[in-house]
N, C-alpha and C positions, 0 to 999 in steps of 0.2 A: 653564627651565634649572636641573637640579639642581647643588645647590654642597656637596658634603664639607668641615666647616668640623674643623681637624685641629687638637685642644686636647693640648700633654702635660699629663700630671700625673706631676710628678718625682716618684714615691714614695722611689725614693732620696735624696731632699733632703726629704724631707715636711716637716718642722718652718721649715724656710726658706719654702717656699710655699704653706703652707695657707690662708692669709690672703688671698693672690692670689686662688689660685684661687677661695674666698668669693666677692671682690670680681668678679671673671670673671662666676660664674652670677648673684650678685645684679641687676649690672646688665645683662648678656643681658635678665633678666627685666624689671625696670623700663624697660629701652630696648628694646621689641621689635626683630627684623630685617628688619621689612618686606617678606619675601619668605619665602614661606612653603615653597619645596621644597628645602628644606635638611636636613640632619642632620651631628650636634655625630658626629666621631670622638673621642672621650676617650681619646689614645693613653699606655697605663697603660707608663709606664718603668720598667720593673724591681721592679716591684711588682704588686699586687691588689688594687682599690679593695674596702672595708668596703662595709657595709650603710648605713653613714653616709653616705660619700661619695655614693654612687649614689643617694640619695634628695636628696643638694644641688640635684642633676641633674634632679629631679621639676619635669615642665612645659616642659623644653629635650627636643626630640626626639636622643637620646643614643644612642650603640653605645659602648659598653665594648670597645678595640680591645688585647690585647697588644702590647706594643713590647720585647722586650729586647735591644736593644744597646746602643752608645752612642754612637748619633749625635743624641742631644737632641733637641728643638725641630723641626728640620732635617730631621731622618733619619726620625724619626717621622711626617711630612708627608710625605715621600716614599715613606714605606711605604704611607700611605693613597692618596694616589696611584697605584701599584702595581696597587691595589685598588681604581681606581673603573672604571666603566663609562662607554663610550663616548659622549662628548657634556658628561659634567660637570667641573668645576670645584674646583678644591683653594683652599681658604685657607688659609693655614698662620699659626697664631697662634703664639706665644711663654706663658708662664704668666702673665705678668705682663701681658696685653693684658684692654682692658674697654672699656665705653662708654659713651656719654655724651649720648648724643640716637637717638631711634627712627628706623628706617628706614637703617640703615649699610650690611644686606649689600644692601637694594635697588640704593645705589647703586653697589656693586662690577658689579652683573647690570648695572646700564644704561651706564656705562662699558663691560663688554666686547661688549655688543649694539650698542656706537655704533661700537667700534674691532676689532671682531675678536679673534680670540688673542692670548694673548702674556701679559704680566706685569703688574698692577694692582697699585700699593701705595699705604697709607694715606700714606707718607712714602719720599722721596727723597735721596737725600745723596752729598756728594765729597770725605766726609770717609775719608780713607787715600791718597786721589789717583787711584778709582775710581768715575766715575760708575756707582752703581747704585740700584735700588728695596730700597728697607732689607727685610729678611726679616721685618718683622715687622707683622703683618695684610697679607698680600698675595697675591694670589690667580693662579694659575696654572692655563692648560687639563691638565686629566689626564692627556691622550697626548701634548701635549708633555713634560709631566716624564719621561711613562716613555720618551719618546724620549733623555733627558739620560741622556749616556753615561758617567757618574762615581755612582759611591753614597757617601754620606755616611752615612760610620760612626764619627766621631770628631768632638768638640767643634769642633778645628783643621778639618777636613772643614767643618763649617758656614762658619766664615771663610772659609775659600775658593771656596765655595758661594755667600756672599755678595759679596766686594771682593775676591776673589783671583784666583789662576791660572784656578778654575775659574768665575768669575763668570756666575751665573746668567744677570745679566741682558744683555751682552753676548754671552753665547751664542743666547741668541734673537732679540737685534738682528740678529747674523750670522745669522741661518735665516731674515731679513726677517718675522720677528713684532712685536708692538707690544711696546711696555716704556713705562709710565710712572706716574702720581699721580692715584690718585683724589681728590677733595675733595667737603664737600657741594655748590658750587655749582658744578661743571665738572667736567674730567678736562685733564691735560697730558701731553704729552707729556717725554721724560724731557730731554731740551735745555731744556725752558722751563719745567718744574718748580719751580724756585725764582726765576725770573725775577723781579727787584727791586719790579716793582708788584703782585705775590701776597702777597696780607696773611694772617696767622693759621694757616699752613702749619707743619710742622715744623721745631722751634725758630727759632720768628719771631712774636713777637705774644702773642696768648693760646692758638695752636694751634686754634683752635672751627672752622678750615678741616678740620682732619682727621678722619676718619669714625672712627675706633679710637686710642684711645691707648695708649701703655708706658711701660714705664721709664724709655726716656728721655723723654718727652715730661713725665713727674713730675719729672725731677731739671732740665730747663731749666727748668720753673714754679717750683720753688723756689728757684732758682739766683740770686744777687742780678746789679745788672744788668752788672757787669763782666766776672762768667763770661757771665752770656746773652749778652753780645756775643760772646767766645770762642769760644762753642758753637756760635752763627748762623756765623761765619765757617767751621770748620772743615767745615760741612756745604754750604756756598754754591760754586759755581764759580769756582776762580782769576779774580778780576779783576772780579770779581760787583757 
């Protein structure tokens, strides 16, 4: 199963995300992907990566992809989608995603080889008062996305993309596809995702259940523990 792993690189923020993205290919590197018929989309946002940059990339099987508009993260991933061929697989990362133990995208392939199409995420949440799979390290079949009938083209596009009107992952619930949480040691379905006897998941524990980490999974680890409970809640099921 080939997998398009769909990286932005904000060049219009460069100074805010250089750092990331460092941390991105560093540990790519240090933490292989276990699965080897992949290739990294570096979907360049409104810029043109240097001679620098494109040599950070030495050793990750890379395409340098134009993106100029301004659907982020989101849009960017959809564009490589767009653009894949029949049979593979989009993960759509954020800049701020990285890793932390070898063998991650293996286990995106064996989740969707166990469950069929649909939606895989590193992390789950019902936090906005919509259950969905967070956009961030999550993997989607190709010709499903290009079947999704809304383009994201704006920041606000990706929220809705995500927890909104246009919620991804409810729309291929409704087309009877799969949606849920990949972990190292299972896969869940998006109902029993955060289910109370799931340890180390997103914002719960030490997180070491999640195959890819972000942002957020930084700001619960540093969060003392009044907000961590905060934060667990706002992502847990009413009544959880």
């Amino acid at each position: 199963m080939r997998i398009i792993i769909a990286y932005p690189l904000p060049f219009d923020a460069w100074d805010t995300f250089a750092g990331e993205v460092s941390r991105f290919v560093e540990t790519f590197k240090q933490f292989p992907p276990g699965h080897s018929d992949y290739e990294v989309w570096a979907m360049c946002c409104l810029g043109e990566p240097t001679d620098r940059i494109k040599e950070m990339f030495w050793g990750i099987k890379t395409q340098f992809v134009p993106y100029r508009f301004h659907g982020c993260d989101i849009g960017g991933a959809q564009m490589a989608a767009k653009n894949c061929n029949p049979g593979e697989c989009v993960i759509g990362m954020t800049s701020r995603c990285f890793f932390h133990r070898t063998g991650w995208l293996k286990r995106y392939v064996q989740a969707r080889e166990a469950h069929g199409p649909g939606i895989y995420s590193a992390s789950t949440s019902w936090e906005g008062g919509t259950a969905h799979c967070c956009t961030r390290a999550y993997m989607i079949d190709a010709d499903l996305w290009q079947a999704f009938p809304l383009t994201v083209a704006t920041r606000e596009d990706g929220q809705k993309f995500e927890t909104g009107e246009w919620c991804v992952t409810r729309w291929l619930m409704e087309n009877n596809q799969a949606a849920g949480q990949v972990r190292w040691d299972g896969e869940d379905s998006l109902a029993m995702s955060r289910a109370p006897h799931l340890g180390g998941i997103f914002r719960r524990g030490s997180q070491n259940e999640m195959v890819v980490w972000d942002r957020h999974t930084v700001i619960y680890d540093r969060a003392d523990n009044v907000e961590k409970q905060r934060l667990e809640e706002l992502a847990n099921p009413p009544n959880n």
